[in-house]
N, C-alpha and C positions, 0 to 999 in steps of 0.2 A: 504494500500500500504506500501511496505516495502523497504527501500534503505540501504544496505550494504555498507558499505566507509570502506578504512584504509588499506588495500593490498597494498605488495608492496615485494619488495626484501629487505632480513635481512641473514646476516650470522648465522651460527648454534649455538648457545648458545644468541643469541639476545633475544629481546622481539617485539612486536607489540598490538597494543588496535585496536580492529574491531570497528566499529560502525556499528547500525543499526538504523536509522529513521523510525516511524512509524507514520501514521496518525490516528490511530483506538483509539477508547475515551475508548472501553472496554479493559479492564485491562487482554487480554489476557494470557496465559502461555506463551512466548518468546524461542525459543531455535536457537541452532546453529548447522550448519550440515557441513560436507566439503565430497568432492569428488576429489579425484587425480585422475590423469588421466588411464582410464583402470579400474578403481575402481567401486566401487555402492558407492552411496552417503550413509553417516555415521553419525551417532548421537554424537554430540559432549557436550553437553550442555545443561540445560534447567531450566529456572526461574517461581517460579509461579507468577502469577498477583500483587501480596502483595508483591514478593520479600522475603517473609519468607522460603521459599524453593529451592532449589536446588541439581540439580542432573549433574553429570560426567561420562562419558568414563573413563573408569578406563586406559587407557594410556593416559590421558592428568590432572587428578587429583595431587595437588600442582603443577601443572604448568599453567593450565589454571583457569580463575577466569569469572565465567559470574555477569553480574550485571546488574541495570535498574535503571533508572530516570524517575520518570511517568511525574512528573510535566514538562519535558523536550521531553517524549514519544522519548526517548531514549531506547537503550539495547547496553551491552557494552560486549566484551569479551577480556579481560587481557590477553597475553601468554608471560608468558615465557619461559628460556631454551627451546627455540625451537632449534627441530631437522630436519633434511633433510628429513625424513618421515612425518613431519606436513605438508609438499605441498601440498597446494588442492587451490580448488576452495573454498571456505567458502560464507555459505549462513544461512540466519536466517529466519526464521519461525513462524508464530504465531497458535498456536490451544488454543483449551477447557480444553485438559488433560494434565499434567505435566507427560511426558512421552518419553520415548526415541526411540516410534513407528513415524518414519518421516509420518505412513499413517492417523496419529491422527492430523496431521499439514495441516492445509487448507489454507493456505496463505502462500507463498515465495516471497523472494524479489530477485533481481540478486543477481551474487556472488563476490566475488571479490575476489581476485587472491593473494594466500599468497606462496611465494618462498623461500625457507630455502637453501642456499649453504652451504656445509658443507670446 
């Protein structure tokens, strides 16, 4: 099971840290996906199990920063300089492959709502 926290409304050049809660003992790959409205949901992120790896969206890279706490079964995602097109829905993910195919990801958690006014 997966819990997303940390949405909220942030003006445009703000920052915000998502959380994600996890209960799962295996050291899953973690990622993070957002959908605006009208949109398809989009790969934003993704950590491998060890945390030695990481992968980006090339329109959120030096601005976003994913990251994980195992001993806490945490996942964290850093933004900042956020922009009025980061709106979305933000949800996080756990699969097998470190990958930025959302259909390689078998488990979601809700998403929580991140609002950029400009």
């Amino acid at each position: 099971q997966l819990q997303a926290s940390g949405g909220g409304l942030v003006q445009a050049g703000g920052s915000l840290r998502l959380s994600c809660a996890t209960s799962a003992r295996t050291l899953y790959v973690m990622g993070w996906f957002r959908q605006a409205p009208g949109k398809e949901r989009e790969f934003i992120a993704a950590i491998s199990g060890s945390a030695d790896r990481t992968m980006y969206q090339d329109s959120v890279k030096g601005r976003f920063t994913i990251s994980r706490d195992n001993a806490k079964n945490m996942v964290y995602l850093q933004m900042i300089s956020l922009k009025p097109e980061d709106t979305a829905v933000y949800y996080c993910a756990a699969g097998p492959l470190l990958t930025a195919r959302k259909a390689y990801y078998n488990h979601w958690g809700q998403g929580t709502l991140v609002t950029v006014s400009s």
